[in-house]
Biopython code that builds the backbone (N, CA, C, O; Angstrom):
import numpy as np
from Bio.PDB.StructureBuilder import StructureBuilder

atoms = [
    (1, "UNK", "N", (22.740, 1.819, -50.406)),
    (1, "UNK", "CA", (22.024, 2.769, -49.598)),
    (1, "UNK", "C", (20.701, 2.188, -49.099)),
    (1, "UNK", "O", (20.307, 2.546, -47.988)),
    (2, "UNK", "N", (19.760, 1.059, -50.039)),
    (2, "UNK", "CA", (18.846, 1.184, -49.536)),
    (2, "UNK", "C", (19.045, -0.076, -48.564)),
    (2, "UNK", "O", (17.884, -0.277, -48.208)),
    (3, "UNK", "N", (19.703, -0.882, -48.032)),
    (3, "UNK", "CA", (20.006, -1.869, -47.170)),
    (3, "UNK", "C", (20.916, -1.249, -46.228)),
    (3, "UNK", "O", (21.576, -2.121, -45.663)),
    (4, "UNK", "N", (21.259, 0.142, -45.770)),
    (4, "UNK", "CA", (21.432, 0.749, -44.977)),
    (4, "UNK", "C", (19.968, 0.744, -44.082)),
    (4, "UNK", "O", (19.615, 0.140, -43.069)),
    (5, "UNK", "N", (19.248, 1.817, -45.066)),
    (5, "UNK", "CA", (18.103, 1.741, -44.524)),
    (5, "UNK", "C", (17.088, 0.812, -44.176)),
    (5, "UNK", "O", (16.083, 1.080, -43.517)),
    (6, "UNK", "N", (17.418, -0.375, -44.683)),
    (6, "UNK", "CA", (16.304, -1.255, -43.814)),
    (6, "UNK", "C", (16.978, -1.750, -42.775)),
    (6, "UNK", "O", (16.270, -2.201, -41.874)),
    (7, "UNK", "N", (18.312, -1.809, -42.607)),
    (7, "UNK", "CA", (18.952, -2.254, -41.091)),
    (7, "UNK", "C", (18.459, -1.356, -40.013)),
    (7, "UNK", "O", (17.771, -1.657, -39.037)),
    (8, "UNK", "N", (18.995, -0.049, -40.411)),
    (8, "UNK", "CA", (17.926, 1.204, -39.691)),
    (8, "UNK", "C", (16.737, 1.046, -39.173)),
    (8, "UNK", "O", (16.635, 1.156, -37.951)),
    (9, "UNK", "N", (15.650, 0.774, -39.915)),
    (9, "UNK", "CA", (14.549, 0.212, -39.909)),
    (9, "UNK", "C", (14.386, -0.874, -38.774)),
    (9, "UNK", "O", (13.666, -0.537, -37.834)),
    (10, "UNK", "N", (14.940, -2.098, -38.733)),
    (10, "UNK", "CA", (14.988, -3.463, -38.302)),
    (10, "UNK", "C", (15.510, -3.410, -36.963)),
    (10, "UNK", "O", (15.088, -4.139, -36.065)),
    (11, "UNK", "N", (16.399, -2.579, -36.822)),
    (11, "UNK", "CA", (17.474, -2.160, -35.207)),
    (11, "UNK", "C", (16.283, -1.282, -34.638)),
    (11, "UNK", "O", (15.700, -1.608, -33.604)),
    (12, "UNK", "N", (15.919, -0.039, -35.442)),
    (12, "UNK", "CA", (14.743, 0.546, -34.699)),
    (12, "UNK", "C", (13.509, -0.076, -33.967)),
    (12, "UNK", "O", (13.154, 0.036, -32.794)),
    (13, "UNK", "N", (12.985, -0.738, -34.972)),
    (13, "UNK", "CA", (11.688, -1.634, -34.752)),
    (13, "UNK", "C", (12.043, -2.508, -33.483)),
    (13, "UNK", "O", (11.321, -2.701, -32.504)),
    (14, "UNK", "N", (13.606, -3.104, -33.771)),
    (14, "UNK", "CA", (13.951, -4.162, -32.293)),
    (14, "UNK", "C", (13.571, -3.448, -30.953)),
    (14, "UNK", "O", (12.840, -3.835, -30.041)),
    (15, "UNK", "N", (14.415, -2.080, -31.134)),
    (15, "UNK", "CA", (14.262, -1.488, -29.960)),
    (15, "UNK", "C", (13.063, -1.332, -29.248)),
    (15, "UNK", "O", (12.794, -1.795, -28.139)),
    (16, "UNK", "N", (12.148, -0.424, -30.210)),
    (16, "UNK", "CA", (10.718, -0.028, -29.684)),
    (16, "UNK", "C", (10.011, -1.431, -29.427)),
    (16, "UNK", "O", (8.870, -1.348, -28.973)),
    (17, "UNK", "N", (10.535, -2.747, -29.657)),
    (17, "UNK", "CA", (9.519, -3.695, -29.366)),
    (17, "UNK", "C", (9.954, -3.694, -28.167)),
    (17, "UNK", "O", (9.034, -3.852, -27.365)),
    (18, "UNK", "N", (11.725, -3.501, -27.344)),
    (18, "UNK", "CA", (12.060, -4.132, -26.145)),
    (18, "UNK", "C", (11.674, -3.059, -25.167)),
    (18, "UNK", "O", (11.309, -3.395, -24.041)),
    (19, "UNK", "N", (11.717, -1.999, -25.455)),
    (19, "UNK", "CA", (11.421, -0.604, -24.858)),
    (19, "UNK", "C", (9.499, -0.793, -24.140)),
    (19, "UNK", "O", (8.957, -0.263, -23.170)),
    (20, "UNK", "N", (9.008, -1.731, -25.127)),
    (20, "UNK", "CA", (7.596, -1.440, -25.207)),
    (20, "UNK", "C", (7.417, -2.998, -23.981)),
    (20, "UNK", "O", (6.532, -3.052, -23.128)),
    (21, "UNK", "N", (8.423, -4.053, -24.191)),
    (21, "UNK", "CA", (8.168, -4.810, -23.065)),
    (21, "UNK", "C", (8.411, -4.637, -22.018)),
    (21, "UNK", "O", (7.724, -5.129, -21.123)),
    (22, "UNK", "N", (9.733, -3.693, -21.723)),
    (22, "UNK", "CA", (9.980, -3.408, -20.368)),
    (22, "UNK", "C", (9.182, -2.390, -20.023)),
    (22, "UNK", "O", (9.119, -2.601, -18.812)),
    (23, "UNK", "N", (8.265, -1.056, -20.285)),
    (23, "UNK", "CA", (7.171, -0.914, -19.926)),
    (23, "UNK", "C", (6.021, -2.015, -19.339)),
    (23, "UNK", "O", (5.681, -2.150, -18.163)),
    (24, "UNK", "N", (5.656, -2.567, -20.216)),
    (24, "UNK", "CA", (4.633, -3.947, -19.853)),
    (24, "UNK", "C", (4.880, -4.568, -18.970)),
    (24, "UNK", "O", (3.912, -4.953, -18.315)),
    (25, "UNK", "N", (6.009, -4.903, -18.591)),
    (25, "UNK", "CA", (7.105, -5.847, -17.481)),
    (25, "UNK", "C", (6.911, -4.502, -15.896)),
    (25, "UNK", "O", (6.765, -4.636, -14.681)),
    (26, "UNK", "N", (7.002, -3.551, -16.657)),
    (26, "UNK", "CA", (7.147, -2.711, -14.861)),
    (26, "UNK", "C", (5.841, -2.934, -14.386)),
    (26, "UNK", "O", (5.536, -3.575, -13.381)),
    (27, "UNK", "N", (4.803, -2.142, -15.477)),
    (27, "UNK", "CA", (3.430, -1.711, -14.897)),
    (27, "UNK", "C", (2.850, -3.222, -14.671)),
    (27, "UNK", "O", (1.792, -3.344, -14.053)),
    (28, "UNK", "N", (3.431, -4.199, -15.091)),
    (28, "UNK", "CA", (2.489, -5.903, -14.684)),
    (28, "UNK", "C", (3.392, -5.937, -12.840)),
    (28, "UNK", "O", (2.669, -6.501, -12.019)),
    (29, "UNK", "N", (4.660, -5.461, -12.286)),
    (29, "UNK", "CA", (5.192, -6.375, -11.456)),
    (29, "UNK", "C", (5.575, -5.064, -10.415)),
    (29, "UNK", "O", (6.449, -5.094, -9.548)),
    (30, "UNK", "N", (4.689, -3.918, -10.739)),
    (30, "UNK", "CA", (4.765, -2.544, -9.777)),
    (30, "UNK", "C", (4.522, -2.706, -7.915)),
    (30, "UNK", "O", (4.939, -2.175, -6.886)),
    (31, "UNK", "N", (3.598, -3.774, -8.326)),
    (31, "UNK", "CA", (2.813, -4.132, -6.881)),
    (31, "UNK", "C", (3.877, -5.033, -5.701)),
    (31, "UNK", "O", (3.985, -5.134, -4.479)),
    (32, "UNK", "N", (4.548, -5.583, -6.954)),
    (32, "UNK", "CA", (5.791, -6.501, -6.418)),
    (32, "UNK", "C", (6.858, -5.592, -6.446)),
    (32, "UNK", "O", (7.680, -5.848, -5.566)),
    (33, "UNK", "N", (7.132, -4.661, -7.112)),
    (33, "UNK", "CA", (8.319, -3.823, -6.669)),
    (33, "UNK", "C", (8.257, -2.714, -5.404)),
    (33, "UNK", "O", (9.175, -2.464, -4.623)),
    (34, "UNK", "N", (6.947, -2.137, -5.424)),
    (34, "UNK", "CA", (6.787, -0.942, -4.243)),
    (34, "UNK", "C", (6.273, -1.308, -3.070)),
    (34, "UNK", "O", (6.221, -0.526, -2.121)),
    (35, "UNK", "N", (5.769, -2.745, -3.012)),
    (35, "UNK", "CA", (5.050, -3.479, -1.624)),
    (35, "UNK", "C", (3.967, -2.697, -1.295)),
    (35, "UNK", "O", (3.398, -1.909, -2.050)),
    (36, "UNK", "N", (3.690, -2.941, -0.123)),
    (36, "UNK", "CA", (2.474, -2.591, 0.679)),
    (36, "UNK", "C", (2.527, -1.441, 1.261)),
    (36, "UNK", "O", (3.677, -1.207, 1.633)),
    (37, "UNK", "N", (1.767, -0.589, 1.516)),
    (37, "UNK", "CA", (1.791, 0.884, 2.190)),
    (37, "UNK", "C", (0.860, 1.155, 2.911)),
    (37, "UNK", "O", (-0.184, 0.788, 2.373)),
    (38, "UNK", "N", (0.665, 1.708, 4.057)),
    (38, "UNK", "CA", (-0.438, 1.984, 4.630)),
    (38, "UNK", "C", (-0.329, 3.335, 4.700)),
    (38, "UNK", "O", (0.574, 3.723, 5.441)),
    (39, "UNK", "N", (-1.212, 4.480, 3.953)),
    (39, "UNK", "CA", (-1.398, 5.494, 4.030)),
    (39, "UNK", "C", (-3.183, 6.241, 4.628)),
    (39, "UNK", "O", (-4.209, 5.585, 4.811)),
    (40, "UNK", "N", (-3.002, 7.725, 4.800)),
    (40, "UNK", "CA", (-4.099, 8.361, 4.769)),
    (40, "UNK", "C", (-4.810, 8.195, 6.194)),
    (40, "UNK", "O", (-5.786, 8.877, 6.505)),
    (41, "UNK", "N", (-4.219, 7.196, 7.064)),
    (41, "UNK", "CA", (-4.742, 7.384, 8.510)),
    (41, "UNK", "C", (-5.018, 8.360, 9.147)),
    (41, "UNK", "O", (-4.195, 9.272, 9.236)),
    (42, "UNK", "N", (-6.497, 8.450, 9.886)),
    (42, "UNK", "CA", (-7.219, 9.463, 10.353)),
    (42, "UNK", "C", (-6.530, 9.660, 11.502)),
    (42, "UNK", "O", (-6.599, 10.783, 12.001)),
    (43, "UNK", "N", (-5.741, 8.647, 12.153)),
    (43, "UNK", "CA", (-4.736, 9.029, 13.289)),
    (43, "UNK", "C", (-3.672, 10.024, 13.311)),
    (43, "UNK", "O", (-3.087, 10.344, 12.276)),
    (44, "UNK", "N", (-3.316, 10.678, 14.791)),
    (44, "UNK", "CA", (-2.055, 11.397, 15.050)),
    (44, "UNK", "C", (-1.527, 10.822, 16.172)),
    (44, "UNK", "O", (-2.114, 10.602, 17.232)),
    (45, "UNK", "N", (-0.449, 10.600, 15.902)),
    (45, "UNK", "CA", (0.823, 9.828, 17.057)),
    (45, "UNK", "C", (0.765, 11.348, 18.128)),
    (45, "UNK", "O", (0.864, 12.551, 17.885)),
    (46, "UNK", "N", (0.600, 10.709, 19.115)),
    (46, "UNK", "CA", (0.667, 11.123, 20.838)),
    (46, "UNK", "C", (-0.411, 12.036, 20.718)),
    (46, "UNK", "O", (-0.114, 13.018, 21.398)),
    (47, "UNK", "N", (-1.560, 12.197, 20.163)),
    (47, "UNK", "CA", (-2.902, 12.893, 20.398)),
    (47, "UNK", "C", (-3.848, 12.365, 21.408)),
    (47, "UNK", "O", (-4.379, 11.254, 21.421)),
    (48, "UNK", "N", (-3.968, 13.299, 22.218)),
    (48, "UNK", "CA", (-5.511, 13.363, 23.063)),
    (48, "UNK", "C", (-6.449, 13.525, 22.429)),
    (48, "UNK", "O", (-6.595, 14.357, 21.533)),
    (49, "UNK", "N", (-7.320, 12.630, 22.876)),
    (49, "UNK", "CA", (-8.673, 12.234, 22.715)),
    (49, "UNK", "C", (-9.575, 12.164, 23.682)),
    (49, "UNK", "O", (-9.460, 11.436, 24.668)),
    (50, "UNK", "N", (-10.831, 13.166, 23.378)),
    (50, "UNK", "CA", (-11.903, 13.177, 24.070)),
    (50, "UNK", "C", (-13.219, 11.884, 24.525)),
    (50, "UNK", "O", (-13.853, 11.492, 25.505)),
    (51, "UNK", "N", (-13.060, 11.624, 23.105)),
    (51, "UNK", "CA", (-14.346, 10.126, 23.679)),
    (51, "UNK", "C", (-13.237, 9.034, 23.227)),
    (51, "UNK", "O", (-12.323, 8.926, 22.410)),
    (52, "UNK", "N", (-13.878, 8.279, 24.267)),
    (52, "UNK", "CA", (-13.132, 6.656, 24.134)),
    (52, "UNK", "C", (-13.467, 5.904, 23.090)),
    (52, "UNK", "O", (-12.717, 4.959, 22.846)),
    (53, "UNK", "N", (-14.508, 6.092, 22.327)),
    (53, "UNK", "CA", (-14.921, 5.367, 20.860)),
    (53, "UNK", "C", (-14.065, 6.157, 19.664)),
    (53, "UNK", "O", (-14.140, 7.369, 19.460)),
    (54, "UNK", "N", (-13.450, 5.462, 19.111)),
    (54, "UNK", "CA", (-12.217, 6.192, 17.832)),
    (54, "UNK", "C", (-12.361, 5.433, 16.343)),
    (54, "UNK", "O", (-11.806, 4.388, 16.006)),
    (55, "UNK", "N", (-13.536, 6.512, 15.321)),
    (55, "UNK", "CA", (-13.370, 5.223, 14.196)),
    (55, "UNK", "C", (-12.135, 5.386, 13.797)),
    (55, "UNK", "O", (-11.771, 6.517, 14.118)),
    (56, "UNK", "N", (-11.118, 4.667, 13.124)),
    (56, "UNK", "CA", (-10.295, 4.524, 12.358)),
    (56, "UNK", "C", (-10.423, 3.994, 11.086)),
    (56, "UNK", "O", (-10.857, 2.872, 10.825)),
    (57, "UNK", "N", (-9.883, 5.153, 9.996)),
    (57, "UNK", "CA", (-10.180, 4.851, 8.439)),
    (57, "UNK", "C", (-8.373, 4.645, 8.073)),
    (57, "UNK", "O", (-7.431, 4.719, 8.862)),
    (58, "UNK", "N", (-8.364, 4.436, 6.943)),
    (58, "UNK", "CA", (-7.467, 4.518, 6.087)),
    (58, "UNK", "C", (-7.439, 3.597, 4.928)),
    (58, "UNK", "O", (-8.406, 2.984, 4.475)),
    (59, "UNK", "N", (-5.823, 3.565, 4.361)),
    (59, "UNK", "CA", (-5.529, 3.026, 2.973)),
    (59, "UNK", "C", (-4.606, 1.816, 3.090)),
    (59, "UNK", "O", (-3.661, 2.177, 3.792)),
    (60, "UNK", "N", (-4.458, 0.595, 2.735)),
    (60, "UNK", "CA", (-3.612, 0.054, 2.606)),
    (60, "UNK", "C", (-3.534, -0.481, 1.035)),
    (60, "UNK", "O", (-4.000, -1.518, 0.563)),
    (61, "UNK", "N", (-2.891, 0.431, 0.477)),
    (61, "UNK", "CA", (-2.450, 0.012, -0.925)),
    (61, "UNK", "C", (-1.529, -1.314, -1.331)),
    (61, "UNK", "O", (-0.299, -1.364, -1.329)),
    (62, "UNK", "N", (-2.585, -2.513, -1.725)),
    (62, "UNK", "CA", (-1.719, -3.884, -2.279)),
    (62, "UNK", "C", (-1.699, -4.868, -1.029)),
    (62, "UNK", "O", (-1.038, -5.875, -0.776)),
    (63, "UNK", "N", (-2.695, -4.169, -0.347)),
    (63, "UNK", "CA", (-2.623, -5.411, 0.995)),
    (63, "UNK", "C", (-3.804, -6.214, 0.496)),
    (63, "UNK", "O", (-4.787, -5.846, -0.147)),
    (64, "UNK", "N", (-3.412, -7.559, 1.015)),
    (64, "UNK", "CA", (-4.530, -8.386, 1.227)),
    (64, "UNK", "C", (-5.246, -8.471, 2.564)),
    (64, "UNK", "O", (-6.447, -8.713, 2.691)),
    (65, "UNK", "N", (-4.380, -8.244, 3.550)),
    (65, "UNK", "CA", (-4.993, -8.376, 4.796)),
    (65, "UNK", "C", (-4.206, -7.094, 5.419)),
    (65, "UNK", "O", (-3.101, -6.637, 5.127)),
    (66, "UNK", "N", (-5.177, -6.670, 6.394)),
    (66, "UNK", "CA", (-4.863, -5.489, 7.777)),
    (66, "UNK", "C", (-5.119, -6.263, 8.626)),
    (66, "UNK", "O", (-6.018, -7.090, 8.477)),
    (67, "UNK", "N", (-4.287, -6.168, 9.870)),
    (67, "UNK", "CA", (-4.318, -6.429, 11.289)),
    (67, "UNK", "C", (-4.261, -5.224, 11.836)),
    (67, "UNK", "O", (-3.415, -4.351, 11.647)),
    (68, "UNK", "N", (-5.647, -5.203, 12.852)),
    (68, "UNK", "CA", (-5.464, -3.878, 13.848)),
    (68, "UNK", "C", (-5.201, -4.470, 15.294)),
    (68, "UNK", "O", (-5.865, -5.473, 15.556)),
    (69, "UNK", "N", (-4.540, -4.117, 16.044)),
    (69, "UNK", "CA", (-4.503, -4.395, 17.196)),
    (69, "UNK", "C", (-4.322, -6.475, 17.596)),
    (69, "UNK", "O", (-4.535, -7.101, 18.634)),
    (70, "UNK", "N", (-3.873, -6.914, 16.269)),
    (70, "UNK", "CA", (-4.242, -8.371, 16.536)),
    (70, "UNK", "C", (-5.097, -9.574, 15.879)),
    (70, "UNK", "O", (-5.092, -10.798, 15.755)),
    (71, "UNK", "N", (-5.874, -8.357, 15.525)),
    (71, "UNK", "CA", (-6.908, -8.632, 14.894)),
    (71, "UNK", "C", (-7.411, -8.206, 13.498)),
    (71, "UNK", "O", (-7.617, -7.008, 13.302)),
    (72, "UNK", "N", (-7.676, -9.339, 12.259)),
    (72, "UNK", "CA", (-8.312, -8.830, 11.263)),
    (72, "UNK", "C", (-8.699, -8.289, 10.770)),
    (72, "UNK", "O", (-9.820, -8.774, 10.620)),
    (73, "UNK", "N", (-8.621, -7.025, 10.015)),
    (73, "UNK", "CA", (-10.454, -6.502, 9.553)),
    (73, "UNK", "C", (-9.980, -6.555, 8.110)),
    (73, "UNK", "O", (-8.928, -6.896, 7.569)),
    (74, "UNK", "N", (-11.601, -5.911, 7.531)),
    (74, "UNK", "CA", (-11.759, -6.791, 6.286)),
    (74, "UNK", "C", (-11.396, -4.601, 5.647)),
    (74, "UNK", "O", (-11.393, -3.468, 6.130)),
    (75, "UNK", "N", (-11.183, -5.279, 4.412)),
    (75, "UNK", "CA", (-10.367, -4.171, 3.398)),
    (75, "UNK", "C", (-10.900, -4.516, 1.986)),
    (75, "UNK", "O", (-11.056, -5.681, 1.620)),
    (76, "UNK", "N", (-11.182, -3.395, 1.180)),
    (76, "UNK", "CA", (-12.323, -3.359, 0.515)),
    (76, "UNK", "C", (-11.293, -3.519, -1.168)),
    (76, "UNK", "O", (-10.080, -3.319, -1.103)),
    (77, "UNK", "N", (-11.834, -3.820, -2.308)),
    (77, "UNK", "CA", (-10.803, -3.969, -3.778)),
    (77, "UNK", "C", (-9.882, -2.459, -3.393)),
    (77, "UNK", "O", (-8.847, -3.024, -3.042)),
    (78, "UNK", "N", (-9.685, -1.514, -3.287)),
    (78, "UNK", "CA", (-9.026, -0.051, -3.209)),
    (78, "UNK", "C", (-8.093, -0.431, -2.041)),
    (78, "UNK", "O", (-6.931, -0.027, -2.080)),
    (79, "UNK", "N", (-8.454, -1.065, -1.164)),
    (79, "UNK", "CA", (-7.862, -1.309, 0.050)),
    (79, "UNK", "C", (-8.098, -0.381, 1.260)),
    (79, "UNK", "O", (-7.160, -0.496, 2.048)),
    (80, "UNK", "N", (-8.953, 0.424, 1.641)),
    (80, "UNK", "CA", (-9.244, 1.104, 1.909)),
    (80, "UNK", "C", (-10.039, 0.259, 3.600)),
    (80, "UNK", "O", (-10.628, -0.822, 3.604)),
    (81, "UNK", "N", (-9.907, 0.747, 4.275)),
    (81, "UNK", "CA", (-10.326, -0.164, 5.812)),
    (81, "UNK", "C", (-11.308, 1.099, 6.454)),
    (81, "UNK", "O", (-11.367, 2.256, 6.036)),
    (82, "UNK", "N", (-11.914, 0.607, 7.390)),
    (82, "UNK", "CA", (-12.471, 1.464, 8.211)),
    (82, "UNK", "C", (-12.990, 0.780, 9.591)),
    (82, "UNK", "O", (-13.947, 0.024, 9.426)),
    (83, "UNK", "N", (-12.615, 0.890, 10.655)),
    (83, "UNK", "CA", (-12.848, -0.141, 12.076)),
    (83, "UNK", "C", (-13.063, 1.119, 13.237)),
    (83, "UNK", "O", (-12.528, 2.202, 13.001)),
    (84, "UNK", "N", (-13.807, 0.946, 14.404)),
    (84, "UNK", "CA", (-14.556, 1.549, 15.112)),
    (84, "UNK", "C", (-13.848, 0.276, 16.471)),
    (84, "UNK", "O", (-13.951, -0.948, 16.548)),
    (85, "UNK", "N", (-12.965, 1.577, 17.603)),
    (85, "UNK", "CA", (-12.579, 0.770, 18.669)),
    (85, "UNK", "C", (-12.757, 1.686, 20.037)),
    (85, "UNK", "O", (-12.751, 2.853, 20.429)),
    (86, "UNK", "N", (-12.920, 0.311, 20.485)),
    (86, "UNK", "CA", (-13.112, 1.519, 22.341)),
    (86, "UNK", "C", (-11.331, 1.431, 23.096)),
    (86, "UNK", "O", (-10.525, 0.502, 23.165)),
    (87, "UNK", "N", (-11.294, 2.523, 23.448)),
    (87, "UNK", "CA", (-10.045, 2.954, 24.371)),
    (87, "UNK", "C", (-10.080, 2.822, 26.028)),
    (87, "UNK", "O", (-11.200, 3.079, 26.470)),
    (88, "UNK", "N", (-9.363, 2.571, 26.764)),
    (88, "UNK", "CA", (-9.132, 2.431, 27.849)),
    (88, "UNK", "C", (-8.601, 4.257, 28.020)),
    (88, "UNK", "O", (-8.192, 5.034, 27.157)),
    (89, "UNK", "N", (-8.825, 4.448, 29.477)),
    (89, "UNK", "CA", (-8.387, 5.571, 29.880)),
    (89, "UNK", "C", (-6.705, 5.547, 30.395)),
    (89, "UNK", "O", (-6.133, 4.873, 31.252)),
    (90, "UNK", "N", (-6.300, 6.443, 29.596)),
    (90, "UNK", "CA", (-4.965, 6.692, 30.142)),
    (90, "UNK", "C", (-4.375, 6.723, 28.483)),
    (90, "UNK", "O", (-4.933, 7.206, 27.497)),
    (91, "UNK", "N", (-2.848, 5.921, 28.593)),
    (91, "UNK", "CA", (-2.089, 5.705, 27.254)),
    (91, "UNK", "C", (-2.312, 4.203, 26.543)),
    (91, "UNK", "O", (-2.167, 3.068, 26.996)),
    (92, "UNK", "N", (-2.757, 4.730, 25.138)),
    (92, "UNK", "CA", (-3.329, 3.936, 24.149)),
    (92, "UNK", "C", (-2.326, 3.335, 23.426)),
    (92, "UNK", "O", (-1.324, 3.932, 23.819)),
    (93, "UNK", "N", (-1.964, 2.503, 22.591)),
    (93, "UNK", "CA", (-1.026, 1.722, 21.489)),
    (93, "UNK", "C", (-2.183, 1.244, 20.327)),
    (93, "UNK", "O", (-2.930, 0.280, 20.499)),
    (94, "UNK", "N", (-2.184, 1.937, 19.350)),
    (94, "UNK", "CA", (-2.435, 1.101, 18.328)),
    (94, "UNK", "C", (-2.038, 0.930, 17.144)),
    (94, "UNK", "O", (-1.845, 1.778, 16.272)),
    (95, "UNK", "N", (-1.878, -0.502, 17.099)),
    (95, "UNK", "CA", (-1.071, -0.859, 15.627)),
    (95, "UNK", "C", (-1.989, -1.671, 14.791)),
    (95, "UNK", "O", (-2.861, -2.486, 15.094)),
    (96, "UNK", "N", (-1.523, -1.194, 13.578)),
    (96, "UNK", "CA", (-1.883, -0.967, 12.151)),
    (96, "UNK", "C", (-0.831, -1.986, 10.996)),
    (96, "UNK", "O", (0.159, -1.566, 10.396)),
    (97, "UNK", "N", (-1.204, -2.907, 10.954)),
    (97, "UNK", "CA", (-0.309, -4.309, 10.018)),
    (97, "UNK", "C", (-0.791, -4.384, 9.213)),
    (97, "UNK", "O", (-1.957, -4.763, 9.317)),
    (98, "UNK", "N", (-0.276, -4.098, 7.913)),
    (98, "UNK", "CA", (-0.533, -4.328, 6.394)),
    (98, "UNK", "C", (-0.065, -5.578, 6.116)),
    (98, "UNK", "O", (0.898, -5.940, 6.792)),
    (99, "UNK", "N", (-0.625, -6.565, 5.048)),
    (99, "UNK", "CA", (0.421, -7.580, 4.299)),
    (99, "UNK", "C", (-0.072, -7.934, 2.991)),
    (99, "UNK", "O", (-1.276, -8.157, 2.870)),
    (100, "UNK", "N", (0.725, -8.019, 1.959)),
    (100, "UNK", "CA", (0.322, -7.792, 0.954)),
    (100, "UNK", "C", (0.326, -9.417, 0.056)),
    (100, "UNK", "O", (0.371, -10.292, 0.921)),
    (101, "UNK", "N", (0.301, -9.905, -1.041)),
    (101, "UNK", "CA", (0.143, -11.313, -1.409)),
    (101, "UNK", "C", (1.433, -12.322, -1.758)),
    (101, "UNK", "O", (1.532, -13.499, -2.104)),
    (102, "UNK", "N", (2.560, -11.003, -1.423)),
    (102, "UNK", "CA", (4.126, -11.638, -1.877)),
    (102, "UNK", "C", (4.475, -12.208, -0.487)),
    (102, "UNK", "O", (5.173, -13.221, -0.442)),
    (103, "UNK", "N", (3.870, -11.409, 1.085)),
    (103, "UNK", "CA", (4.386, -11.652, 2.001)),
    (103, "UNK", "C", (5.066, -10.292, 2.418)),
    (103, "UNK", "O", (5.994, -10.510, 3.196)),
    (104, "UNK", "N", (4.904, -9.097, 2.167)),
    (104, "UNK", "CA", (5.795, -8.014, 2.438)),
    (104, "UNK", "C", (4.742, -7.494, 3.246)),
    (104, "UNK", "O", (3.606, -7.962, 3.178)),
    (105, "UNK", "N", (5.102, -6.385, 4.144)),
    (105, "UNK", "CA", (4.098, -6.053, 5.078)),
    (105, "UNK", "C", (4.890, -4.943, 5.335)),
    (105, "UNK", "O", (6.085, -4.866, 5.049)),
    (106, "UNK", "N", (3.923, -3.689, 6.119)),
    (106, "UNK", "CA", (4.155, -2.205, 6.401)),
    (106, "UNK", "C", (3.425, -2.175, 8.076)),
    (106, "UNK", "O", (2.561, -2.996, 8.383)),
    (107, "UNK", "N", (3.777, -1.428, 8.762)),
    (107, "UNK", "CA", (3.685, -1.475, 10.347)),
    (107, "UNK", "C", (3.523, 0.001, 10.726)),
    (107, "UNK", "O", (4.546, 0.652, 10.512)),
    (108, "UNK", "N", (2.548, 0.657, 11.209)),
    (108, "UNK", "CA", (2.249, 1.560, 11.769)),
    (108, "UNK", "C", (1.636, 1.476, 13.351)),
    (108, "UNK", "O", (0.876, 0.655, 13.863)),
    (109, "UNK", "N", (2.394, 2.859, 13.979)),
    (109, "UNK", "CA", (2.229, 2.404, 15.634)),
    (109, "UNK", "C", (1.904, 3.617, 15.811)),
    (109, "UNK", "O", (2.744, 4.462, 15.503)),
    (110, "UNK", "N", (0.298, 4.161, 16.482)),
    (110, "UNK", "CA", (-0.167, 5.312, 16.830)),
    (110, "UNK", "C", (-0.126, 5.549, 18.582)),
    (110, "UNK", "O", (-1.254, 5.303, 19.009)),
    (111, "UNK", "N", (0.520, 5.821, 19.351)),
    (111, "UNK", "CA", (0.006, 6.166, 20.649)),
    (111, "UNK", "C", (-0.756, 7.559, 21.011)),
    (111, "UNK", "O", (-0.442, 8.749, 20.980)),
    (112, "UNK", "N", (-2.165, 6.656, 21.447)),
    (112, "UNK", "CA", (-3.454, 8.015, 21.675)),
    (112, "UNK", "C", (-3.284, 7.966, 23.494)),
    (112, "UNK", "O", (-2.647, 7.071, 24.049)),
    (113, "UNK", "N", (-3.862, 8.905, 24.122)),
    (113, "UNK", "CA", (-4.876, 9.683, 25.420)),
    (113, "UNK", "C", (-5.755, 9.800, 25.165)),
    (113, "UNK", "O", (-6.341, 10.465, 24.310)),
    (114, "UNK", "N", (-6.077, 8.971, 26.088)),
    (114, "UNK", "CA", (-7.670, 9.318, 26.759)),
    (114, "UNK", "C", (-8.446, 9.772, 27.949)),
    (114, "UNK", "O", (-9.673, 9.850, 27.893)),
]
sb = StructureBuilder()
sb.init_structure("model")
sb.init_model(0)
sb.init_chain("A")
sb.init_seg("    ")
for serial, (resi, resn, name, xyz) in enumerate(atoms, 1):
    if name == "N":
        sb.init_residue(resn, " ", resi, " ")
    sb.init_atom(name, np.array(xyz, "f"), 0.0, 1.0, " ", f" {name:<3s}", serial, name[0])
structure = sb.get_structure()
């Protein structure tokens, strides 16, 4: 009986150690499983707009770099961006390129009026 119970014991203990690495294993390689996201944009797709100056905020969760329109901007440890652009009158395009440090990237396309 009592070498029942320490097998018991020994199979248990195995488990909760492998149980306890594959926890450790998700939350270390999360960033690599869910990629890059660009959320929380102050934009609305096909909105009129009154002044031609438009800040644009948002989130890019796990990016290293944002491209707006082509161009760079800088993104803070949270990932969090904020860029200030002038509009041409008429119909606007602006895109929003996340990329994150694996190489995965997220693409958002706002068309504004002005």
């Amino acid at each position: 009986m009592k070498q029942g119970v320490k097998k018991i014991l020994k199979i248990s203990s195995l488990v909760l150690l492998f149980v306890f690495i594959l926890i450790f294993v998700f939350f270390r390689s999360k960033d690599l499983i869910f990629g890059v996201k660009i959320r929380n944009v102050n934009l609305v797709d096909g909105a009129k707009v009154e002044n031609n100056i438009v800040n644009i905020t948002g989130n890019a969760k796990n990016a290293t770099q944002v491209i707006l329109d082509g161009r760079e901007i800088s993104v803070d440890q949270k990932g969090d961006f904020n860029e200030t652009i002038a509009l041409l009158s008429g119909y606007n395009i602006i895109e929003i390129k996340a990329v994150d440090k694996f190489g995965h990237s997220d693409e958002k396309i706002y068309k504004l009026i002005y």
